[in-house]
N, C-alpha and C positions, 0 to 999 in steps of 0.2 A: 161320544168319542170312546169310553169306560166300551160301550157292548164291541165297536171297532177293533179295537184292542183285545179284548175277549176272543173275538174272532179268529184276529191274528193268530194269538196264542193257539188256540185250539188245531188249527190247521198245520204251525207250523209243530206242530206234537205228532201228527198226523195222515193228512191226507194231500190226494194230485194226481197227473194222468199226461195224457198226450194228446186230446182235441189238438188244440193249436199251441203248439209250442213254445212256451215263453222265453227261451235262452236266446234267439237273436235279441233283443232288448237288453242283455246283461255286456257291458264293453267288454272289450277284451282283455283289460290290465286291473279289472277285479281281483281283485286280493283274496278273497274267500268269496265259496260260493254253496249255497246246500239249497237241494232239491225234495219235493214229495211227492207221490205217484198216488193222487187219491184212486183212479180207477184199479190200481192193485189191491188197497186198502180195503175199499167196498167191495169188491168182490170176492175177500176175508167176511167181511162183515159188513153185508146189503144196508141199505139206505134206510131198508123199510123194518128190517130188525134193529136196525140201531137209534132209529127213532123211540122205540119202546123199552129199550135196555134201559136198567138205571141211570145211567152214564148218560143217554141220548136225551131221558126225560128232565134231568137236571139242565143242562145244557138248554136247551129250549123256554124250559123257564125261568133260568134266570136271563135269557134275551129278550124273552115275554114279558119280563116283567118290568121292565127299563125303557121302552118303547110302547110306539101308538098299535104295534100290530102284534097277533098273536098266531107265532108260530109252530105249528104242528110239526111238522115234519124238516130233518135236515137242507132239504131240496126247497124250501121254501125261502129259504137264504140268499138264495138268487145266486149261489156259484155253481162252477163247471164240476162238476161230479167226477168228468173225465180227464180234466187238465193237471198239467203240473202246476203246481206253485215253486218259488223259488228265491231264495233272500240272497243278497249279496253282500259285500260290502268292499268297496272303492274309498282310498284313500288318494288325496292330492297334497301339494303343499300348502294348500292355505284352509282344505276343507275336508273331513269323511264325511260317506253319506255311507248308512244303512239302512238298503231295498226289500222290500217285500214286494214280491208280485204273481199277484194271484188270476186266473183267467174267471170272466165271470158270462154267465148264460142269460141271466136277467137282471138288468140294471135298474129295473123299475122296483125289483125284489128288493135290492141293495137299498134304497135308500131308505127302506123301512126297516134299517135294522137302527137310522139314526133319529136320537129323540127333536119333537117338534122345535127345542131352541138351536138345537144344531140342525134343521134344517132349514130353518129362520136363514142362519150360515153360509148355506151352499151361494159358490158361484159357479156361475153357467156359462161356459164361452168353447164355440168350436167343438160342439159335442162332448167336452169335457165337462162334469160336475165336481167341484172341490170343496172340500172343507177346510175353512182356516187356518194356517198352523199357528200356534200359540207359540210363547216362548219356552224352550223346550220341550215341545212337543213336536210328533211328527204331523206331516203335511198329507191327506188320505182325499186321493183324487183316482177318478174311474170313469172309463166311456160305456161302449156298450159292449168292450171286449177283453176289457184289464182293468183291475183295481191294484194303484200301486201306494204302499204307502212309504211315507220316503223321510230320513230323520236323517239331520246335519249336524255336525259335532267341532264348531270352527277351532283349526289347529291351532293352539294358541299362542306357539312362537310366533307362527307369520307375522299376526299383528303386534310381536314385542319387538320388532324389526321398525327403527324408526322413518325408515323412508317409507315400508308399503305402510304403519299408523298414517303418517303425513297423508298419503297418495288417498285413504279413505277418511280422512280428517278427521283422524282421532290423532289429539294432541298428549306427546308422553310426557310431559310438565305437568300436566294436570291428571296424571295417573295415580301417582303414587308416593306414598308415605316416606318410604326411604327408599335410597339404592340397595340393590342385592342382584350382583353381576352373576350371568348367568349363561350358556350355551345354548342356543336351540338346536330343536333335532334337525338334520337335514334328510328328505326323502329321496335319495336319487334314482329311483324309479320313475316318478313323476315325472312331466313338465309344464303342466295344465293348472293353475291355481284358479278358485273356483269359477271365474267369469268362465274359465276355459274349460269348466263343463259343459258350457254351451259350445264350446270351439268343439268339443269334441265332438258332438251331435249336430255339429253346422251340416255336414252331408245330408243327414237325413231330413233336416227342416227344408232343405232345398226342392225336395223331393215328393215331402209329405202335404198329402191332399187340402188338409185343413188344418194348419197349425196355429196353435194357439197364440203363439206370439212369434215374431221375428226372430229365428235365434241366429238366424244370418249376422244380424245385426250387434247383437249381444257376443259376439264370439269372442269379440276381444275387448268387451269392456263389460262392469258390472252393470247390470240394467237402472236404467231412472226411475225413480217409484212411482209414474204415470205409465210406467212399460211394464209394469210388474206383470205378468198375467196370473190369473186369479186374485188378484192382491185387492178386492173388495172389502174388507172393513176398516174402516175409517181409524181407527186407533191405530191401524199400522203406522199410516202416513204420518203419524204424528210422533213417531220413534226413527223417522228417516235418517240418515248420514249424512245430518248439517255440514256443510265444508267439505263433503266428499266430490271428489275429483271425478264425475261420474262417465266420463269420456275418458278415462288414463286406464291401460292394461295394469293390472295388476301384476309387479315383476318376477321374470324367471330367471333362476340364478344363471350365469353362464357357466360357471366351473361346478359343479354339483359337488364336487372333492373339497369347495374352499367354502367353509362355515359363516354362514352369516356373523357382522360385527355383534360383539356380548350388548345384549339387553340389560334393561331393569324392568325388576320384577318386584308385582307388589301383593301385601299384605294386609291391603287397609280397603276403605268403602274406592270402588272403581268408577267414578261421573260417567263412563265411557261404556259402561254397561249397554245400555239401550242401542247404541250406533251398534256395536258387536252383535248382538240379538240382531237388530233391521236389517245388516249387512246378510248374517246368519239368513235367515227366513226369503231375504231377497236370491242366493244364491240357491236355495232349497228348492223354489218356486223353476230358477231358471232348469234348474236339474230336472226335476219333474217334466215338464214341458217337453224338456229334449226325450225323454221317455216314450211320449205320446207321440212325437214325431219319428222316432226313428224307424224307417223301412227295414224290411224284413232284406237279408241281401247286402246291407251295408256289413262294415269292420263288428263285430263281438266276439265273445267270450268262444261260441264256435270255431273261431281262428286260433285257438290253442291250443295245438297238438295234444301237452299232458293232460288238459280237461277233457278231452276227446278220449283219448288212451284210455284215462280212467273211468269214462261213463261207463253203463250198463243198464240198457233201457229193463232189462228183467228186474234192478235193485227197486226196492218199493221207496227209498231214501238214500241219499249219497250225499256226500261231503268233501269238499274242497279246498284244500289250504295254498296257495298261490306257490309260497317260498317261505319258510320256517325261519330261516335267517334275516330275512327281510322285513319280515312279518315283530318277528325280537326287536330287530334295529327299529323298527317304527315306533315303538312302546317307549324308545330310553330316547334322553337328550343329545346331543352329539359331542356334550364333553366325556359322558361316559363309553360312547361308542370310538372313544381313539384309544380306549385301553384295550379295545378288541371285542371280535362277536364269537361266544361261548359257541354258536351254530353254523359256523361258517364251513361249509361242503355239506350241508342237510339242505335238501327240496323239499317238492311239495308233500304235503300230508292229506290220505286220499283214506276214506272208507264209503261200504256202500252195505244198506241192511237188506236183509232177503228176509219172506217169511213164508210160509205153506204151514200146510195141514198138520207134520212132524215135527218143525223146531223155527228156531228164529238164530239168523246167522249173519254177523256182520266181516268183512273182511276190510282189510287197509294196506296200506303199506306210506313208509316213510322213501322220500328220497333221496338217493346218494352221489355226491360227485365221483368222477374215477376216481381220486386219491384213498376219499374214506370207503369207497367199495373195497380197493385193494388192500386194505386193511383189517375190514368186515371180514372179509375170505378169509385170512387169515387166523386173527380171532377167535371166530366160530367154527374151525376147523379142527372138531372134539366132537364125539358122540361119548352121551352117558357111558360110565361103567357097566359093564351088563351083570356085573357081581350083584350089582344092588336089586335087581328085580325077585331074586328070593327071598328077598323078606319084604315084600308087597303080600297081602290076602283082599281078595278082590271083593269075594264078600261080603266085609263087614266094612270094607277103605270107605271112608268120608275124604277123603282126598289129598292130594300130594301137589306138591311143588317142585319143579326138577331146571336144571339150568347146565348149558355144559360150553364151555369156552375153553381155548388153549388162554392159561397164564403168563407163561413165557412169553406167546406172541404178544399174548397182551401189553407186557410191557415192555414189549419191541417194538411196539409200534407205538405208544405213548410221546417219544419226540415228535414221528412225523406227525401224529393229530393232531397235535399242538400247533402245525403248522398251519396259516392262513387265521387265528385269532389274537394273535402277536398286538397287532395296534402300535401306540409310540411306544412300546416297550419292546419291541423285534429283537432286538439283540440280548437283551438282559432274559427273556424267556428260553431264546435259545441257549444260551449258557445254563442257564438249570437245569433243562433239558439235557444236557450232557452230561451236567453231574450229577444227576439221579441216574445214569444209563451205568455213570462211572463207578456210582458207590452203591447199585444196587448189583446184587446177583441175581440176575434175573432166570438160570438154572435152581439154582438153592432155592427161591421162594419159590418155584413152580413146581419142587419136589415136595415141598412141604406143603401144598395145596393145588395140585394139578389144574382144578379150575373147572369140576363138576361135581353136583350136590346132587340130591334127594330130601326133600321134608316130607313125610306122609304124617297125615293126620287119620289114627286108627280109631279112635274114639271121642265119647265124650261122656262122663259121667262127674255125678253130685261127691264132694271129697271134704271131709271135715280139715278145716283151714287152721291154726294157731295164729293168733295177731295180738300186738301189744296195746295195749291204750292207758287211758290215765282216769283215776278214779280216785274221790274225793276219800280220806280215812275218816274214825270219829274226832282226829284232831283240824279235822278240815283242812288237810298236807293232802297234798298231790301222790296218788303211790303208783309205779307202775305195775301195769297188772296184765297179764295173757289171760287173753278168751279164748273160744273158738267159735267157729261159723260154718256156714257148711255155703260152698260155692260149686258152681260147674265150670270143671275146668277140663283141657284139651288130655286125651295123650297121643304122643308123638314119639317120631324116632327120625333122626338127623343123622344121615350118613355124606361123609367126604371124601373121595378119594389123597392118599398123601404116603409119598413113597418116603416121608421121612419125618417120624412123629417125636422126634428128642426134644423139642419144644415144648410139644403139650406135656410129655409127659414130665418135664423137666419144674413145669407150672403148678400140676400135681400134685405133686410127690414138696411142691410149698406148700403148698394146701394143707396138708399131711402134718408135715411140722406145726402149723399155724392152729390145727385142731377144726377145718374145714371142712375136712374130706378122709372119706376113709379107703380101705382096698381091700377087698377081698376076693379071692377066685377071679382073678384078673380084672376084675371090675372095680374102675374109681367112682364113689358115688356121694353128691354133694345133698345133704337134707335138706329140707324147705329153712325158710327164716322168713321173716318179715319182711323183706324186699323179694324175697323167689318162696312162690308160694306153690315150686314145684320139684318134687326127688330125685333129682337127675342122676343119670349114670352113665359113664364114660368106658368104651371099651375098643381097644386096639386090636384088628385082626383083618389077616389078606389084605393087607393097603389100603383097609378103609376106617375113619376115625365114627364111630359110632356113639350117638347120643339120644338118650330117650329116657321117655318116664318111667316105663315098665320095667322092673328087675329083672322078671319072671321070662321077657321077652329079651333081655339083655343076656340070662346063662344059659338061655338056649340058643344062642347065635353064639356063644363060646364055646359050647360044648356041640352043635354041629346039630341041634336037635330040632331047630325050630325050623317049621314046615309052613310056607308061602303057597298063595296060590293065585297068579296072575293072569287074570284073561289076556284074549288075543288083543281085544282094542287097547286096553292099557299100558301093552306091550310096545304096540306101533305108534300109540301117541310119545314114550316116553323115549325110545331110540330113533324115530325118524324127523324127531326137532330139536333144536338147540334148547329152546325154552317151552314148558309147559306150566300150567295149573289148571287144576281139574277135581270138581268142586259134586259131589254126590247128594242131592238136597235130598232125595227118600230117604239116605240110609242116616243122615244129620237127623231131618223128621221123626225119626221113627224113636232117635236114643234122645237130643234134645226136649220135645214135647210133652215127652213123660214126665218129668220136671218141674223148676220151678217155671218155665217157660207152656205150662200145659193150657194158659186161658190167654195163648195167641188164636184159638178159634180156629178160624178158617184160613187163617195165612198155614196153620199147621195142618191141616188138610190139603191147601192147594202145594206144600209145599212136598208134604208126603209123595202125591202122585207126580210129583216133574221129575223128569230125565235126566239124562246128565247134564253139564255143564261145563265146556273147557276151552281156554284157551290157547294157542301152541303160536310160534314161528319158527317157521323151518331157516332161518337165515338169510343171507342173500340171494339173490336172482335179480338179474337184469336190473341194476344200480337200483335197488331197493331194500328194504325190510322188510319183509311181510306178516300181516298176524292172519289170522282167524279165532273168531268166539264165537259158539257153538251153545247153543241149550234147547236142550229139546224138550217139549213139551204132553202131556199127559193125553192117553188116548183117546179119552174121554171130554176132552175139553174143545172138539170140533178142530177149531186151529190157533196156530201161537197168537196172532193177535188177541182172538178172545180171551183166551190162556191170560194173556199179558194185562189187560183189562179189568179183568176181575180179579186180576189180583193186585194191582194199584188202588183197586176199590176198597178191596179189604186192609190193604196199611191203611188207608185214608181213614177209614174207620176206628183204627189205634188212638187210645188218649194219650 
């Protein structure tokens, strides 16, 4: 099970393809979904090089070494080289299940990757071969065309509801220690509680050539543990659902809006443990089965438009988030979800990774309803100051952070966003809402911070530090005493736009008084101390608030003297997006490594030679947000995967 799992892992880090397509088999009310394209993968990095790499020869043997068989080569594995893999995850009201489903080429291969007591294990029915699932463990069963492995997670309000305990005869008298009244969560997405994962897959048992078990039948009740399929070892039978009602649908609520009656919830040893488990395991098994039966052609995850929209057979990897809000609401109980959802007018959450011979590039984007779109637009309707690009030098830049929103809008539109996570508090939110619209000046604060920055990080060097500590005298008294040290610390320059700086300089000019801060030649400047162990300087000029470590770089931007110099790309990343960061790992490499940081080895070499690195979104489009991250990779290193590879190798290597 240990090398199964291994497997898993590996793959879902990794590889997939398009032989035969495993997304019919994923339902359509999947909540998350994330794919791998191993035939993109290897064709980065062939089967027969990766076999011999360090990475491929670890990997093999420690599968070799935990089993009867000894495998040479990846392909020996017995998977599809050219398929996708694909993990889900389906939540119900009484169950989640998370899928793994990998396409496989040889199934006589697979089962040598399980040791002789686990295949003691295997049961055999209907072309299917399964492994046991244990209690909390997943359920890993495969034909000669899919290996899915399948893990149940039983919701644990369902069963604090005393009618469905009763209906599977678990009695809540004999649960628990004391009362502690409580709200479960309600899914109103759902309507299928676990039997009715088999309802959901009734279509395709109907259909399918050889199925394992009746799910016709099962559709609307939990199966009997003589109906189990796969349900071969004996010790299961003997943790069965005494006094479960095994003929009785498990109930769906009628009104999804009206919360189940408050439970008791306990704290102490559970009797009822085992039945939950059997119950657990028995619904797993029926899941699974519906897996193996479902035809190609029935209802899935293909019938979703946004999953559709968002694929992209060229990403080597992609990912899927259902509904963001939905996704939050499933996490909390439903006494907290009537004070409202922090994510209500956010969709689904979408990225997809690309990689070739140049860089490695993920894109995404978040979803938006009309309300918070009309809002977004708004917002984000500010391009950087373009003042600020002359005191960029491209050069020597280790990288910069830039952000640019309208402020005003921002908190003009602060009541409507607020609207739609009210909860039972609708009116009292609105009222706040209004008196912050009332008592704020939402002009005045956006003079004083328009609502676009710049952080450039121009350096980094070793800087003798002062710090206090405490040191024993000859009278053995405590004395406080300043050392020094020498650390590597950043420098930086922090520009703001602000058409009205009487604040700052108002805070200042305390400073002043207090013996903080001093001024000279227009420049306020704060010394290091023991909490700020950096020389900051402050300087007012053209509407922008300027902060940064360098003096030298501070009186030459006063005095008109200091000389930038901005490439074309750094230009267009930082005026054609709301938000960037953009991260220069040679030019870090080259000042870092010298340092105390000089016996990173080889992470300081592979980092020397990487390309850039950045992030941006340009805003909205089409009721979304969108990002891209970008790193490109060294010429020399064949391509990003390998790039990427070898240098996981090497932190792994780090003590």
């Amino acid at each position: 099970m240990k090398r199964a799992l291994q497997l898993v892992t590996l793959l879902l880090a990794g590889y997939t393809g398009m032989a035969q397509d495993l997304a019919y088999k994923i339902p359509e009310k999947a909540r998350m979904v994330a794919s791998f394209k191993a035939e993109q993968l290897f064709r980065l990095y062939p089967a027969a090089e990766f076999d011999t790499s360090a990475m491929g020869r670890e990997l093999l043997e420690k599968i070799s070494r935990k089993g009867p068989a000894d495998f040479k080569s990846i392909e020996d594995l017995g998977l599809d080289l050219k398929g996708t893999i694909y993990y889900y995850s389906q939540h119900t009201d009484s169950i989640n299940y998370d899928c793994v489903l990998i396409p496989i080429k040889d199934a006589g291969k697979v089962e040598k990757l399980f040791t002789e007591d686990e295949r003691a294990a295997f049961t055999r029915q209907n072309g299917v071969t399964a492994l046991q699932n244990a209690v909390n463990k997943p359920l890993v069963a495969w034909n000669n065309e899919i290996l899915v492995v399948t893990y149940g997670t039983l919701n644990k309000y369902f069963l604090e509801d005393s009618t469905n305990a009763a209906r599977y005869g678990i009695s809540k008298a004999d649960d628990y220690g004391y009362d502690n009244v409580t709200d479960p969560v309600i899914y109103t997405d759902s309507a299928i509680a676990i039997a009715d994962s088999a309802a959901y897959y009734a279509d395709s048992a109907a259909t399918a050539a050889e199925p394992l078990t009746d799910i016709a039948d099962t559709a609307t009740q939990p199966p009997a543990m003589e109906e189990m399929p796969m349900a071969v070892v004996d010790s299961f039978a003997t943790v069965s659902v005494e006094g479960a009602e095994n003929d009785a649908a498990p109930p769906v609520a009628e009104d999804a809006d009206v919360p189940p009656p408050p439970v008791v919830e306990s704290y102490y040893f559970d009797p009822n443990k085992e039945k939950r488990d059997s119950l657990t395991k028995a619904w797993v098994q029926v899941y699974t089965t519906g897996i193996f039966n479902k035809p190609a052609g029935s209802s899935s995850i293909l019938a979703n438009p946004d999953f559709i929209k968002r694929s992209d057979k060229n990403a080597i990897a992609s990912f899927w988030l259902d509904n963001l809000n939905s996704t939050y609401a499933g996490f909390l109980p439903y006494y907290y979800m009537r004070y409202g959802s922090l994510f209500q007018g956010y969709g689904s959450i979408n990225a997809r990774m690309y990689m070739n011979n140049d860089n490695m590039r993920i894109t995404g984007e978040l979803g938006l309803d009309d309300a918070k779109t009309a809002s977004y637009k708004k917002i984000y309707n500010r391009k950087l100051n373009k003042k600020f690009l002359k005191y960029i030098n491209s050069d020597s830049l280790i990288g910069f952070m830039s952000y640019a929103f309208d402020t005003k809008a921002y908190l003009d539109e602060i009541p409507r966003m607020l609207n739609g996570i009210y909860g039972m508090y609708k009116d009292e939110t609105e009222i706040g809402a209004d008196l912050f619209s009332l008592l704020l000046d939402e002009e005045a604060v956006a003079k004083v911070a328009k609502g676009d920055a710049l952080f450039v990080l121009s350096n980094v060097s070793a800087k003798e530090v002062s710090y206090h500590t405490y040191a024993y005298d000859e009278n053995y008294e405590y004395k406080d005493t300043v050392k020094t040290k020498t650390e590597t610390l950043p420098d930086f320059l922090f520009m703001f736009s602000s058409e009205d700086a009487r604040l700052f300089v108002k805070l200042l000019e305390y400073g002043i008084k207090k013996g903080k801060v001093t001024f000279a030649h227009n420049i306020y400047s704060i010394t290091s101390s023991r909490k700020n162990p950096f020389n900051l300087h402050i300087l007012f000029k053209d509407g922008i608030v300027f902060l940064g470590t360098s003096l030298t770089d501070m009186e030459q931007i006063s005095t008109d003297t200091y000389r930038g110099n901005l490439s074309r790309q750094h230009e267009e990343l930082l005026m054609k997006n709301n938000m960037t960061l953009y991260f220069n790992p040679n030019h870090l490499g080259n000042k870092l490594f010298e340092g105390e940081f000089r016996d990173l080895g080889a992470i300081a070499d592979n980092l020397k030679g990487m390309g850039d690195v950045y992030i941006k979104s340009a805003g909205v489009k089409d009721n979304s947000v969108s990002f891209d991250l970008v790193s490109e990779v060294p010429k020399d290193k064949g391509n990003a995967l390998k790039y990427f590879i070898a240098l996981m190798q090497d932190i792994s290597k780090l003590k």
